[in-house]
C-alpha positions in Angstrom: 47.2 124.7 -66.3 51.3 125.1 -66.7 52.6 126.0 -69.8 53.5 121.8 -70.4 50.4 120.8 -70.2 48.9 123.3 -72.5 51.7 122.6 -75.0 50.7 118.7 -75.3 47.1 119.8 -75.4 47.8 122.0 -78.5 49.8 119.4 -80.5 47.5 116.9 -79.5 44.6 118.8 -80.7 46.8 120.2 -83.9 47.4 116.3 -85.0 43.6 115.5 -84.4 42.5 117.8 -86.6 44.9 117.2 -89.2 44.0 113.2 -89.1 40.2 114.4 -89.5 41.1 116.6 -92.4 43.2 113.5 -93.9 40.6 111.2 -93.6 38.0 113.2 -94.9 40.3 114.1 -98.0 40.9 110.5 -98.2 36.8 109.6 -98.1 36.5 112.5 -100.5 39.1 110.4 -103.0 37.7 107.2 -102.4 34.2 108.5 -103.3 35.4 110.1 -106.6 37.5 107.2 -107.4 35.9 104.2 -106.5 33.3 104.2 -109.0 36.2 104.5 -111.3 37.7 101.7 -110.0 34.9 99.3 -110.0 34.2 100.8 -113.7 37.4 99.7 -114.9 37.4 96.4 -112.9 33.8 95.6 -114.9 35.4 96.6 -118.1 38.3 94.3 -117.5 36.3 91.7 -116.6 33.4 92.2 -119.0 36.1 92.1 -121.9 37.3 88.6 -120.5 34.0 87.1 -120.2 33.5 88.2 -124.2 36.1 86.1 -125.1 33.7 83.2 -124.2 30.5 85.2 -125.2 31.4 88.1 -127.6 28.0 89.7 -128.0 26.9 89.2 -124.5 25.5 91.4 -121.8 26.9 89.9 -118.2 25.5 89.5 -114.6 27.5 90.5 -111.1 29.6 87.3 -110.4 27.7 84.9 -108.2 29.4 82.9 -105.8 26.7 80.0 -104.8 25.4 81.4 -101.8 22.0 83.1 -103.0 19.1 80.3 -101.7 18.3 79.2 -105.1 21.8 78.3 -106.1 22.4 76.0 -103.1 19.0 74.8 -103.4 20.0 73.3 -107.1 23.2 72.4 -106.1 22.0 70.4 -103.1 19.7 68.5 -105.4 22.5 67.5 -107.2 24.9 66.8 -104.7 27.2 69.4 -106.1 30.0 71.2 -103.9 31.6 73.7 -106.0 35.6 72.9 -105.3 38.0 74.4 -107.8 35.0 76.7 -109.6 35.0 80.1 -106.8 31.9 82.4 -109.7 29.7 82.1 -112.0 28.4 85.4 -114.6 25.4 84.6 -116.7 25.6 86.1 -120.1 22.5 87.7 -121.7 22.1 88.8 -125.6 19.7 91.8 -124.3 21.0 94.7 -122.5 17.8 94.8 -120.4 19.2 91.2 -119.1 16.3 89.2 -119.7 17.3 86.4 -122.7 19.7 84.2 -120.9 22.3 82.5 -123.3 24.8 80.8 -121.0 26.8 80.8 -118.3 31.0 81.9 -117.4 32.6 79.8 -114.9 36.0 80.9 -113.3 37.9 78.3 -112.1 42.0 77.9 -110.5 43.8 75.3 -110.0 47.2 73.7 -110.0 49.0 73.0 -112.9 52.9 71.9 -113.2 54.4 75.3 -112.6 51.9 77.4 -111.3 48.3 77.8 -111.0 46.1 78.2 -113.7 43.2 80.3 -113.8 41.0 79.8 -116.8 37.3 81.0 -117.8 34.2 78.2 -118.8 31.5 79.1 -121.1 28.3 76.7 -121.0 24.9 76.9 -122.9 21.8 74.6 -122.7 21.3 73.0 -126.0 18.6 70.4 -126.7 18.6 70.2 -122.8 21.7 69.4 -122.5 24.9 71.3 -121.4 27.3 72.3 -124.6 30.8 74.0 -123.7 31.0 76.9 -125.4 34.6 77.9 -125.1 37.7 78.1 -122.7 39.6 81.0 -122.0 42.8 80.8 -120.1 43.6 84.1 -118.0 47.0 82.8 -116.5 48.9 79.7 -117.4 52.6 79.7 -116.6 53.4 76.2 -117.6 56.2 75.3 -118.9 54.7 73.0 -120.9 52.1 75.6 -122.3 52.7 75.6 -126.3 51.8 72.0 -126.3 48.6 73.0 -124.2 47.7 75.1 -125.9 48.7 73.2 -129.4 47.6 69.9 -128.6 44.5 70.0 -126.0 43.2 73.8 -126.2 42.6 74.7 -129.4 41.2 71.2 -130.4 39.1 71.4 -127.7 37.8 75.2 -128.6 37.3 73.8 -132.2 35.1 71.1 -131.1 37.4 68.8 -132.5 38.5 67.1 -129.2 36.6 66.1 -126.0 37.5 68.4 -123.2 38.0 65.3 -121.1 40.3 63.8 -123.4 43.6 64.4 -122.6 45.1 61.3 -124.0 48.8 62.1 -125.9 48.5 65.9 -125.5 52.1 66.1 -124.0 51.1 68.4 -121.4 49.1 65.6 -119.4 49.3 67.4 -116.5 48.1 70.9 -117.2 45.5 69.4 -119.3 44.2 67.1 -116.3 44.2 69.9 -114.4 42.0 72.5 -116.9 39.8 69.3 -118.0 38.5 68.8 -113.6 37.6 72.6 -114.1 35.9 72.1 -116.7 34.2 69.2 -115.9 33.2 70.4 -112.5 31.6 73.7 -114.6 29.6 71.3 -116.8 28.4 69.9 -113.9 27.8 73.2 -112.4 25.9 74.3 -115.2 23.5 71.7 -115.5 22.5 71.5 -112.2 21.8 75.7 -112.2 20.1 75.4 -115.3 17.7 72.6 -114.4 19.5 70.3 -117.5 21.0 66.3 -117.0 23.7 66.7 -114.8 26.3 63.7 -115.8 28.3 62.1 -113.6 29.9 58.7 -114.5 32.0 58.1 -111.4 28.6 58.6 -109.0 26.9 56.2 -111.5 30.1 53.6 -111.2 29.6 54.0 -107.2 26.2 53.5 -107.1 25.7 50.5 -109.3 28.8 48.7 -108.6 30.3 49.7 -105.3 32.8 52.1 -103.5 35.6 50.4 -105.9 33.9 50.3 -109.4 35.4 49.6 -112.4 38.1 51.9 -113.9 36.3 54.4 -115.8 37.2 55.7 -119.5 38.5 59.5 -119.5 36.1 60.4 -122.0 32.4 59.2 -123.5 32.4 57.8 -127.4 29.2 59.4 -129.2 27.6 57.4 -130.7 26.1 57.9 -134.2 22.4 57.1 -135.6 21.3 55.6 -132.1 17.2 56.5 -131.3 18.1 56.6 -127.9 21.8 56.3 -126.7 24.0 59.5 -127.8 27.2 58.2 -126.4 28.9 55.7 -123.6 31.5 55.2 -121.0 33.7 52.5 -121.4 34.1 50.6 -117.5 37.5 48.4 -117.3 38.8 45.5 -115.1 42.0 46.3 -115.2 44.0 48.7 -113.5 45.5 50.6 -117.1 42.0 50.6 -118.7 42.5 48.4 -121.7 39.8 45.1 -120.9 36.0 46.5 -121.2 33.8 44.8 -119.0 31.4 46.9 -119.5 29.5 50.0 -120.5 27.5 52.7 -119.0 24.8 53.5 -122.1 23.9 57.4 -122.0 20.2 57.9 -123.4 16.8 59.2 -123.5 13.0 58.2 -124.4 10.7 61.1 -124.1 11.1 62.7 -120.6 13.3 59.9 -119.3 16.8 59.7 -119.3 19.2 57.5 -117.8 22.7 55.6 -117.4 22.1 52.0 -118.4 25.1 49.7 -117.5 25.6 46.5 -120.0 28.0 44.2 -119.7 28.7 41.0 -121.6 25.7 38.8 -119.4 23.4 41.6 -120.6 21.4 44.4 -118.4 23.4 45.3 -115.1 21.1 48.3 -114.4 20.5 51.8 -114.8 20.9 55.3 -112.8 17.9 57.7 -113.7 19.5 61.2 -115.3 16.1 62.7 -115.0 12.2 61.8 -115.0 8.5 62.7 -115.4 7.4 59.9 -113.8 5.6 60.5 -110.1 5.9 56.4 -108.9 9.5 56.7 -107.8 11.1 60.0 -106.5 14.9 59.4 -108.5 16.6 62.6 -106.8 15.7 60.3 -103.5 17.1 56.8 -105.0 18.2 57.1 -108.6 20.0 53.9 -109.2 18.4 50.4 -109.6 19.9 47.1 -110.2 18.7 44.9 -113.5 17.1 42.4 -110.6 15.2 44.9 -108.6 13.8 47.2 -110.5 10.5 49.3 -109.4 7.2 48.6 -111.1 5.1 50.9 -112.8 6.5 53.3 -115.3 10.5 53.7 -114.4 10.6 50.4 -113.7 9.3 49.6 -117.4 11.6 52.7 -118.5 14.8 51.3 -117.2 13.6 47.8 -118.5 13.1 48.8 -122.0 16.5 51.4 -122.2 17.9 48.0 -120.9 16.9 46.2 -123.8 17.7 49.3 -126.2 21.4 49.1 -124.9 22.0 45.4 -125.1 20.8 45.6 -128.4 23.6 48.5 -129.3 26.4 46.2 -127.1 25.5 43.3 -129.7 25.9 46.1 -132.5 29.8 47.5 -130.7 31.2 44.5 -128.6 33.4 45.1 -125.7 36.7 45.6 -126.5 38.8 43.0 -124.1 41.8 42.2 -124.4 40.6 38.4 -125.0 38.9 39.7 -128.3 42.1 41.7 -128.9 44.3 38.8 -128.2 42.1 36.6 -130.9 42.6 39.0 -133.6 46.1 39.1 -133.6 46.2 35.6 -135.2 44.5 34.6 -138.4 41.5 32.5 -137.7 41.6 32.7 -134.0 38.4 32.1 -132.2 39.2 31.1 -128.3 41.6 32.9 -126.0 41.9 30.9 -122.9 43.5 33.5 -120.6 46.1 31.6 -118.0 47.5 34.0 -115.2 51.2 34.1 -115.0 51.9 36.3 -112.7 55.7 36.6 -113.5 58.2 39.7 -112.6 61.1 40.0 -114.7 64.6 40.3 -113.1 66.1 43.5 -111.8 68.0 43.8 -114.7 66.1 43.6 -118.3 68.7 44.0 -120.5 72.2 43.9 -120.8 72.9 44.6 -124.9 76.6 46.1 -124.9 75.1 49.8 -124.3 73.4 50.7 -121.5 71.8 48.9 -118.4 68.2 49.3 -117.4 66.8 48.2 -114.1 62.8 48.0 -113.3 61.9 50.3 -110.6 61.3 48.7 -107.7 57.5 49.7 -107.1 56.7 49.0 -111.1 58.1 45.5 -111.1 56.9 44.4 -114.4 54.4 41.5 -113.8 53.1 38.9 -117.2 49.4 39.6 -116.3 48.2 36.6 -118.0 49.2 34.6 -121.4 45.9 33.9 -123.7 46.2 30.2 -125.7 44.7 30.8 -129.3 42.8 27.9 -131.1 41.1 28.3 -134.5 38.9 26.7 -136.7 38.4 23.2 -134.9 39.8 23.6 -132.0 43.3 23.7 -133.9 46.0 25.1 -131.5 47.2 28.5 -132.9 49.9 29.9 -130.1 49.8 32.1 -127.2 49.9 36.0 -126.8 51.1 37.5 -124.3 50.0 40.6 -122.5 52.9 42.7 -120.9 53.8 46.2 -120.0 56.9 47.9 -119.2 58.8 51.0 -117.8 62.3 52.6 -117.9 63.1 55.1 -115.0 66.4 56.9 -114.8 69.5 55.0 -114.6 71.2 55.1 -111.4 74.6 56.4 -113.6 72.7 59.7 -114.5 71.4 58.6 -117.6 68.5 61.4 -119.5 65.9 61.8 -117.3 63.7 62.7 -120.6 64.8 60.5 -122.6 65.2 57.8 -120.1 61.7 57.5 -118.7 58.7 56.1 -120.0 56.2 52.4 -120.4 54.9 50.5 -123.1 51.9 48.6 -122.8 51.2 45.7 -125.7 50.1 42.3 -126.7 52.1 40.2 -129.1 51.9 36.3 -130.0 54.0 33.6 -130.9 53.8 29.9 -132.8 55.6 27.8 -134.1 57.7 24.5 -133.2 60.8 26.6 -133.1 61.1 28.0 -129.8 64.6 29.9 -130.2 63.3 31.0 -133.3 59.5 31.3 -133.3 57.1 33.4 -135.7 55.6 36.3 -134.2 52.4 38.0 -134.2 52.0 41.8 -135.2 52.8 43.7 -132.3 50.1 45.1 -131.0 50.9 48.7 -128.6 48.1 49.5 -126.4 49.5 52.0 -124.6 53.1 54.0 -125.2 54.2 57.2 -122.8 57.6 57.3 -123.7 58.3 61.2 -125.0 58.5 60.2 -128.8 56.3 57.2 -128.8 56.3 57.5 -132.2 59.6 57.1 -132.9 59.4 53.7 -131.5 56.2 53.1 -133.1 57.6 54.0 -136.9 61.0 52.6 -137.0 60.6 49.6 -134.7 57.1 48.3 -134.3 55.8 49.1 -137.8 58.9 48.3 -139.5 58.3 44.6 -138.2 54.6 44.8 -138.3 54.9 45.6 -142.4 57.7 43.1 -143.0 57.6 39.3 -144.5 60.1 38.0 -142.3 57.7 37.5 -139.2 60.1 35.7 -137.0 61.6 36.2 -133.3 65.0 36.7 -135.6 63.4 39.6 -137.7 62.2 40.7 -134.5 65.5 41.2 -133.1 66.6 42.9 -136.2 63.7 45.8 -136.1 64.4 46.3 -132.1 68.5 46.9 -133.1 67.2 48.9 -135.9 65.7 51.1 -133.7 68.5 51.6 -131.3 70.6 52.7 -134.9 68.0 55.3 -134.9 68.5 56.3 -131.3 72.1 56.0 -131.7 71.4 58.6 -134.8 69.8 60.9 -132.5 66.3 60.0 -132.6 64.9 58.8 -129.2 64.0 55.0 -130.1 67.4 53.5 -128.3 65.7 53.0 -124.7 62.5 51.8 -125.7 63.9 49.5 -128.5 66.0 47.6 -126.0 63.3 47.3 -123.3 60.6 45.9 -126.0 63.0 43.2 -127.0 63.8 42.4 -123.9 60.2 42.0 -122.6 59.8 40.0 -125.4 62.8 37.6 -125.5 61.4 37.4 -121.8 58.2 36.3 -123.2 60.2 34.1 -125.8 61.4 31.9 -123.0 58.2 31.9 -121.3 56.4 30.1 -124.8 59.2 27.8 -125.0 58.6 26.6 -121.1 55.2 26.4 -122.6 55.5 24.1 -125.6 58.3 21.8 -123.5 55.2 21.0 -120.9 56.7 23.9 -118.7 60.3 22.3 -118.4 
């Protein structure tokens, strides 16, 4: 062997030794620190899941796959999608009293993602959030989150599906699918009523449904019914057609959906009974309903709900419609079907244009008569939306939609007496700007007619002018209604 050859065999052999060395140095670390590691890392987590469950005692994170869990979650037709763990939290160190469950969820907000922790216990049988604990939210938008939905929610003083003029609408919609997904989650792992309106809607009414409510209404001093979920024929989700009734008797609880004709049918929440296996075929129309005991179950919650429906009508815009004139008792709805032109408004300010794919549309134009059939006047139901004017206009300030029912009467049809104004629905950034110097100025006033009308609508845009965001709105609202104006007088002349 030449001198060469022995030199490469050296240094090879020199650098194999030192990697075995390194690497057993390196094992030698990793065995000292790793415990460390994963000590800390428990800590850290531990501590987070406290924030949900102070005095608990928590489980390794389980991630769905263990038998049991997809067992439970195949029996409810559950596919975890933006909840990735679950810890259950014990009040015994030995791990034995269960109290709840942690769920940690991500997702998408405006800005970033958001990564948030669930807490869930079973009370009464029944899933109960606990409290929600953000771990990263980024949003730019997070003080009114955290103002307007979080807190509330955390205080049991709002719905965690409501996220209804939080002002963060999209990092609230966000958190609320987590959260509604862990609920879901929950009940199914812990053998309670799992809820779930929109499989409910699907499987008594179709692949389209109705339009279902964001959040139930409890209901108060009910035997059997603890809340509902309002179902809507309309695409904004302001004319109840019906209701999905959300209720127990004994062992047996179900979704019962009542509309105005009575009993539509029920979906079966969970069940004693042994005549009808409901994990295989929960739902059942009113007109085919099993016999033996579900079928007289579902027959008698049926009965129990139409009774509450007769206690709480539906809320339609028809009934809505009456009420905004004294005496009222018919609303014969009459489809219009109008658009308004390109350009709204033209009042010596600004000019607004419709946005092409939100070209406002009169849905429909309800004729009032009263006592004896005496002719009242019509109300009209509109909506509306400014965009961003094509001059570069504030985007903010600029962009929003109203949503409202007002009426008018009279012989005078350039100058006809108004209804209240009646604002279903209003996302513009300071709806209540609108709301206070505009719509309730006019609402409160004597003067009632399309003159004082004007007046409260230019009032507004003073205010706007002032500073205060009401000049946008203001103009679009009277020019919906002059719109509407017109449409009356077409009306009364015998549509000339």
């Amino acid at each position: 062997m030449n001198a060469t050859v022995k030199k490469y065999l050296l240094c090879g052999s020199t650098l194999l030794c030192l990697g075995a060395v390194s690497a057993g140095l390196l094992a030698g670390v990793n065995l000292v620190t790793a415990p460390i590691i994963a000590e800390a890392n428990e800590a850290k987590a531990s501590a987070a899941y406290q924030e949900v469950f102070p005095a608990g005692k928590f489980s390794a994170k389980q991630d769905f796959s263990s038998e049991e869990d997809r067992k439970a979650l195949q029996e409810a037709g559950l596919t975890p999608n933006n909840v990735d763990y679950y810890v259950t939290a014990y009040e015994d160190d030995a791990k034995t009293k269960e109290i709840g469950k942690v769920f940690h969820g991500q997702i998408a907000g405006r800005d970033a993602a958001l990564e948030l922790l669930v807490g869930f216990a079973m009370e009464n049988g029944k899933a109960s959030l606990v409290k929600i604990a953000m771990v990263q939210c980024n949003d730019s938008f997070k003080s009114k989150f955290i103002e307007n939905y979080l807190n509330p929610v955390n205080a049991g003083e709002r719905s965690f599906d409501d996220v209804a003029g939080v002002g963060a609408t999209i990092t609230s919609t966000a958190v609320s699918k987590v959260v509604s997904e862990a609920n879901k989650l929950f009940s199914a792992l812990s053998g309670g009523i799992v809820e779930d309106p929109e499989a409910w809607n699907k499987a008594l009414f179709g692949e389209k449904g109705y339009k279902l409510s964001s959040s139930a209404k409890e209901i108060q001093g009910n035997e059997v019914f603890s809340k509902y979920y309002s179902l809507y024929d309309d695409p904004l989700g302001h004319n109840e057609a019906a209701r999905f009734y959300v209720g127990q008797i004994g062992d047996f609880a179900s979704a019962i959906a009542v509309s105005g004709e009575g009993f539509q049918g029920g979906y079966i929440l969970s069940s004693s009974f042994s005549d009808v296996d409901y994990k295989a075929t929960p739902s059942f129309a009113s007109s085919s309903l099993p016999q033996g005991e579900t079928g007289n179950a579902l027959s008698l919650m049926g009965e129990k709900a139409v009774e509450a429906l007769s206690k709480d009508p539906l809320k339609t815009l028809s009934s809505q419609a009456i009420g905004l004139f004294e005496g009222g008792k018919t609303a014969v709805k009459t489809e219009l079907n109008r658009a308004l032109p390109p350009t709204i408004a033209n009042l010596g300010i600004d000019e607004y244009r419709w946005p092409s794919e939100k070209k406002q549309i009169l849905y429909a134009t309800y004729a009032i008569y009263g006592e004896g059939e005496e002719y009242l006047g019509n109300v009209y139901e509109a909506e509306f939306h400014v965009v961003k004017d094509e001059e570069g206009a504030d985007e903010t300030e600029a962009h929003g939609g109203l949503y409202f029912l007002l009426g008018f009467s009279g012989e005078d049809i350039d100058n006809p007496t108004l209804t209240d104004v009646l604002a279903l629905e209003n996302s513009f950034s300071k709806a209540s700007v609108l709301q206070k110097y505009c719509i309730d100025v006019f609402n409160k006033g004597e003067d009632h007619s399309f003159s004082a009308f004007k007046k409260a609508c230019g009032d507004g845009i003073k205010v706007g002018n002032a500073g205060i965001d009401a000049t946008i709105s203001s103009h679009a609202l009277y020019a919906v209604a002059d719109f509407e104006r017109q449409q009356y007088a077409t009306l009364k002349n015998g549509g000339k």
